[in-house]
C-alpha positions as a printed NumPy array, in Angstrom:
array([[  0.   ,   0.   ,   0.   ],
       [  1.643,   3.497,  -1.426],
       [  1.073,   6.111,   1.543],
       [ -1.085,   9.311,  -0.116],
       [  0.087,  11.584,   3.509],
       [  3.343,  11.706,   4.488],
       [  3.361,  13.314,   8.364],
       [  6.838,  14.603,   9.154],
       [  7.464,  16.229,  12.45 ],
       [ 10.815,  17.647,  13.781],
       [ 10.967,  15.949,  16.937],
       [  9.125,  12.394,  18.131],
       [  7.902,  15.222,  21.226],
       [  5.63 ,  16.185,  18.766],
       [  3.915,  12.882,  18.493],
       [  0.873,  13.331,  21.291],
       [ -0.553,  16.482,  19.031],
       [  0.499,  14.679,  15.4  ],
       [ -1.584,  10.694,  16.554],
       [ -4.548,  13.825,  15.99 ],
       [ -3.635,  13.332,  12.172],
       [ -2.379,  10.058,  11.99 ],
       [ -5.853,   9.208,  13.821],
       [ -8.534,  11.034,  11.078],
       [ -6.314,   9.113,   7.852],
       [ -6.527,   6.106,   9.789],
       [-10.154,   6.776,  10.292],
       [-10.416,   7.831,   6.389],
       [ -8.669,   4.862,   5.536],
       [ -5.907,   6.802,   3.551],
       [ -2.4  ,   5.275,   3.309],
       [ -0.264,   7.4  ,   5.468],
       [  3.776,   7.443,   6.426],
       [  5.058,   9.606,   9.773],
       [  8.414,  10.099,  10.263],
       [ 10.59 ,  12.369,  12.135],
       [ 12.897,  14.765,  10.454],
       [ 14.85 ,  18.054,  11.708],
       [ 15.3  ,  20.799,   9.34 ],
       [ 17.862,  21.562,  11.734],
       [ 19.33 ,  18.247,  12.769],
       [ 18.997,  16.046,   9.348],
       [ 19.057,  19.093,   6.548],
       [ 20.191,  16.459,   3.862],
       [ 17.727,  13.954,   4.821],
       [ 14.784,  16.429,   4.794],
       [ 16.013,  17.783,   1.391],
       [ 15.993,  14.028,   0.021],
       [ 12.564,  13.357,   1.461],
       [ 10.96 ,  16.398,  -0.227],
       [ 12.247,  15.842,  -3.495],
       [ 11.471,  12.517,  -3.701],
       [  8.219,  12.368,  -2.057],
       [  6.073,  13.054,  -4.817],
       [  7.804,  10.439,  -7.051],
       [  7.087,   7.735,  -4.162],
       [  3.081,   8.512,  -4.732],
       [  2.9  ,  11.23 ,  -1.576],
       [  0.112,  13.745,  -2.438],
       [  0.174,  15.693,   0.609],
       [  2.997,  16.38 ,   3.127],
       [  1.754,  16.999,   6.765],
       [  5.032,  18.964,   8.881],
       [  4.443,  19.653,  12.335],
       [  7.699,  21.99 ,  13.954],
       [  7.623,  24.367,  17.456],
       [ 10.073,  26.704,  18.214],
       [ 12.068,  27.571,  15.046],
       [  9.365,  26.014,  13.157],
       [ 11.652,  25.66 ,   9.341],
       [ 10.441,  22.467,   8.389],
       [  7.242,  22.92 ,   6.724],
       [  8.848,  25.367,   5.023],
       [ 12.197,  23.785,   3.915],
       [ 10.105,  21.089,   2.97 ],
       [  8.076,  23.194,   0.65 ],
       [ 11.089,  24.697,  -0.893],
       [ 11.971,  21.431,  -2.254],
       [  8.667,  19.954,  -3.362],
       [  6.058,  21.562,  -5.844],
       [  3.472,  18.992,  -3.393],
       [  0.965,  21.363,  -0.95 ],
       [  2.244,  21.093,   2.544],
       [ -0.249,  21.531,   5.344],
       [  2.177,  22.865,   8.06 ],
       [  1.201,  22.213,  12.05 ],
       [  2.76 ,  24.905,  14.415],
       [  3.396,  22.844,  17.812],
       [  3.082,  24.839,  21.07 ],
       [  6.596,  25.332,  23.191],
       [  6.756,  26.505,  26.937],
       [  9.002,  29.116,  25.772],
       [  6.391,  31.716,  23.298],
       [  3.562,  29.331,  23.296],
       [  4.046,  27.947,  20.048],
       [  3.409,  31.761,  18.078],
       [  6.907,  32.136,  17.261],
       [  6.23 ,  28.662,  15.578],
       [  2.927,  29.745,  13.812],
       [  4.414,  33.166,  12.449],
       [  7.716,  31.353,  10.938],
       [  5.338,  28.702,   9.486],
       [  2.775,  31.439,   7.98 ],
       [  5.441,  34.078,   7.099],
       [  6.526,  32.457,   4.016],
       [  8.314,  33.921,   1.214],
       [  6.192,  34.407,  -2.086],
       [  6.173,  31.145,  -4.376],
       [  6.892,  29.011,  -1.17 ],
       [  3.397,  28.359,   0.317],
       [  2.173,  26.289,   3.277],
       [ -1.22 ,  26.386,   4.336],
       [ -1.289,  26.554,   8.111],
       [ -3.739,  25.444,  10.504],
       [ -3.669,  26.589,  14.581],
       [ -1.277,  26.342,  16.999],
       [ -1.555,  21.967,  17.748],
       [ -4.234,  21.82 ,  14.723],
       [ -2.969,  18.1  ,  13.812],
       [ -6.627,  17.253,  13.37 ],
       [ -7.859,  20.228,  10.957],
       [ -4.181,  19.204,   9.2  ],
       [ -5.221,  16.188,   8.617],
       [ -8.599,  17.568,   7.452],
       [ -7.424,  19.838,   5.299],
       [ -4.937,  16.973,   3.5  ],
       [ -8.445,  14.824,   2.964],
       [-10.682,  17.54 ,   1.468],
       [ -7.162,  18.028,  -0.953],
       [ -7.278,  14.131,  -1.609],
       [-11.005,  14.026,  -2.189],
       [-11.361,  16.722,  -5.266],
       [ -9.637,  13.089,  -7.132],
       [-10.676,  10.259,  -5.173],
       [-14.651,   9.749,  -5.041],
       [-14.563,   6.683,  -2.159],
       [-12.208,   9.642,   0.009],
       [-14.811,  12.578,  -0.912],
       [-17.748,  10.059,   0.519],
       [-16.185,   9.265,   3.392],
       [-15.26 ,  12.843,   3.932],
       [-18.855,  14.002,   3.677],
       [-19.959,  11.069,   6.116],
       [-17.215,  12.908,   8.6  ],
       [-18.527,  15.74 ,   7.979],
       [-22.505,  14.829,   8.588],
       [-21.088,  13.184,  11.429],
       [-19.618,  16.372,  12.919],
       [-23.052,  18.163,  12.289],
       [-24.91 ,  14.971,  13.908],
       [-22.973,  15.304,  16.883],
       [-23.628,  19.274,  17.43 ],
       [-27.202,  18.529,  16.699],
       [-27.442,  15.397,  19.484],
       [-25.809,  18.104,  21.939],
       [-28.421,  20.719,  21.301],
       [-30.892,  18.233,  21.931],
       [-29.101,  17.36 ,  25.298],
       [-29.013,  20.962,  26.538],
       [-32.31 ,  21.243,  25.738],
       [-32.912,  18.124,  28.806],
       [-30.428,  20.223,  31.684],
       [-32.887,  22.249,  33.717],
       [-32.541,  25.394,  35.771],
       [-34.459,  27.424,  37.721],
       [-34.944,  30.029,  35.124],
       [-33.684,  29.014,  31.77 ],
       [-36.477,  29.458,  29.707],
       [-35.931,  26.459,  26.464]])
């Protein structure tokens, strides 16, 4: 099974936020790879995986980074594949130094870029990409999708059952 994601993070520390995306493909039922790579630490290696990422069947490249945060972006530089990039929070500037390093790109060097830990919408974001080719993905995205409504709808329904004095629905 070719993986369609590829979920690159610069640290395994990263791992708790990045199961969030490595949960929904599961979930999808989209091939996925996650690996960890530094842009900092393993320059040469990151360089090789972006350029030869598309030619191993990736379609989307998920990179999570904190702190520094140049690895969505390095990989970008080396790949003409979109890259959803995940900004990780850090004790030290609560992961915004890692969002505005990951949104600040330079022009012809894009990554879309979700919130601050937004593994899940990252992962979101790579199936609605996936889907616009794929009709079995596009279903099961819309099932998600009703799903997320459904569940909104059910809680509604439960507020509606939690009583007080002078609430008046």
């Amino acid at each position: 099974m070719t993986p369609l994601v590829s979920i690159i993070m610069g640290s395994t520390s990263d791992l708790p936020v990045m199961q969030k995306s490595a949960d929904l493909l599961n979930q999808m039922q989209i091939p996925f790879e996650m690996n960890a790579l530094s842009a900092h630490r393993t320059p040469h290696e990151v360089e090789q995986f972006a350029q030869g990422a598309a030619g191993r069947g990736i379609q989307v490249i998920i990179a999570a980074a904190g702190m520094a945060a140049a690895l969505p972006g390095v990989i970008a530089a080396n790949t003409t594949l979109p890259v959803v990039g995940v900004p990780i929070k850090s004790d030290v500037l609560g992961g915004v130094d890692a969002l505005y390093s990951i949104i600040q790109m330079p022009p012809g060097i894009p990554v879309a870029t979700v919130a601050i830990n937004g593994a899940l919408n990252a992962a979101i974001l790579a199936v609605q990409m996936l889907a616009l080719s794929d009709k079995d993905i596009a279903t099961r995205l819309t099932d998600y999708k009703a799903g997320l409504k459904n569940k909104i709808v059910k809680a509604n329904q439960d507020l509606k059952e939690i009583a007080y004095e002078y609430k008046t629905n």
